[in-house]
C-alpha positions in Angstrom: 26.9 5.4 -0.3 27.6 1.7 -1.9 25.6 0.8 -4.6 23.3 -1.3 -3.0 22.1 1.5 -1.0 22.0 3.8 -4.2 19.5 0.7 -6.0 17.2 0.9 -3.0 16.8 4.2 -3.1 15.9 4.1 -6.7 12.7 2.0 -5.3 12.1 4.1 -1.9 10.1 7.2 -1.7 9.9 9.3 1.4 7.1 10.9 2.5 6.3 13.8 4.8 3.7 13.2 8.3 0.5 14.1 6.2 1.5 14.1 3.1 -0.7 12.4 0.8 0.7 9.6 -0.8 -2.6 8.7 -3.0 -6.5 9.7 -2.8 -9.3 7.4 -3.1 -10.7 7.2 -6.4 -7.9 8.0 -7.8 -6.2 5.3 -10.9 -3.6 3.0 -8.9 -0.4 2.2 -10.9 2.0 0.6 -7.7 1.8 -0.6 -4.1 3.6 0.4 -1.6 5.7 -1.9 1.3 6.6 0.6 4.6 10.3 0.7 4.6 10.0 3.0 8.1 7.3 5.1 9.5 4.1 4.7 9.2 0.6 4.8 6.7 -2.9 6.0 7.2 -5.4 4.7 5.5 -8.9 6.9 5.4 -11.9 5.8 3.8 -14.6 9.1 2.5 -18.2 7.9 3.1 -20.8 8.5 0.9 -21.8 11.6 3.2 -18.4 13.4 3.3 -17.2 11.9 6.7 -13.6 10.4 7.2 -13.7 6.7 8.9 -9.7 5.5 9.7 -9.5 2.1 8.1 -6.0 1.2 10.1 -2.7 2.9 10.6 0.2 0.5 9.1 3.6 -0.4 10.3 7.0 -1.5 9.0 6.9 -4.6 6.9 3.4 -3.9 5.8 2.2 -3.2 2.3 -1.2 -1.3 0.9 -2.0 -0.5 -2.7 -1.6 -4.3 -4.0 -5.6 -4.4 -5.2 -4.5 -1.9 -8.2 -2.0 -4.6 -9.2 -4.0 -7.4 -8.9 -7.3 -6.1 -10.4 -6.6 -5.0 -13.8 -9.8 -3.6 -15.0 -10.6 -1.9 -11.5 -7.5 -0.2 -10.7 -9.2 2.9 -8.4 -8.0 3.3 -5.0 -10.7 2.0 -2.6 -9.0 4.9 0.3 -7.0 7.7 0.6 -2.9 6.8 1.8 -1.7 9.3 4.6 1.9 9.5 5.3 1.4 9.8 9.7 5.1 10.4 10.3 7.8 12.4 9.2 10.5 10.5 6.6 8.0 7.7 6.0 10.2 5.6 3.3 7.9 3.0 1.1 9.2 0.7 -1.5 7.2 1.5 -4.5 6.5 -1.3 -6.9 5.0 -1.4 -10.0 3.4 -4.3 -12.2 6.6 -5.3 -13.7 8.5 -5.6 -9.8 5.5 -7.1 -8.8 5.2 -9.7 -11.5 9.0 -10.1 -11.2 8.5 -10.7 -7.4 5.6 -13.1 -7.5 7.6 -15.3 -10.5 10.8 -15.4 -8.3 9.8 -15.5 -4.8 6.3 -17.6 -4.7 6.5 -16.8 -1.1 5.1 -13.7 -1.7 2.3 -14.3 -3.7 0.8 -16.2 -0.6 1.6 -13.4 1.7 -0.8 -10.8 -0.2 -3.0 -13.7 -0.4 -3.1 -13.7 2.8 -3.2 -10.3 4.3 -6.3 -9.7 1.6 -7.6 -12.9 3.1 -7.7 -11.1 6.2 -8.6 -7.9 5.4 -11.8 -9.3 3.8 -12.7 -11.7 7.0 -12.2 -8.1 9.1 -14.5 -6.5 6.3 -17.3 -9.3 6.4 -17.1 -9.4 10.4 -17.5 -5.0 10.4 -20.6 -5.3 8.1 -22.1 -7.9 10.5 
């Protein structure tokens, strides 16, 4: 292993199909980018039932609105791991600060994808 791959793996946690990776209502500290494998994400309704918000692929990210809401850090859903040796790159305020500084690019691309997550939302409740 070079030590590039030993400094990714630093930032990579794998996960096992079903393993939890966080529940909703839970305090957020991170978000999460899928290195491989994919995410679940499950919303609990008032009345106990489980509604599947999305299953997420490679190159996708979840988690960011604990990053970006400071005072409302509580995850809105539960994150499912829904295959075996799901790697995600975990970043924290400080990576994600250091990210957004350095590479504006991806400030726009959360901006973005919560862009479009709230259209989806405001088109569902319609």
């Amino acid at each position: 292993m070079d030590i590039r791959e030993s400094l990714f793996e630093r930032f990579v946690k794998t996960h096992s199909k079903s393993e939890v990776i966080f529940q909703q209502n839970a305090k957020g500290k991170e978000m999460y980018v899928i290195y491989s494998g994919k995410v679940r994400l499950v919303l609990t309704t008032p009345d106990g039932r489980e509604k599947v918000l999305g299953v997420l692929e490679p190159g996708e990210f979840f988690g960011e609105m604990a990053l970006i809401d400071f005072g409302a850090n509580i995850r809105s859903a539960t994150a499912i791991a829904d295959e075996d040796d799901t790697r995600l790159l975990v970043l924290d305020r400080a990576k994600f600060t250091y990210l957004i500084r350095h590479q504006p690019e991806f400030a726009l691309i959360i901006m973005r994808k919560l862009a479009e997550r709230l259209r989806e939302a405001n088109i569902a409740s319609n």
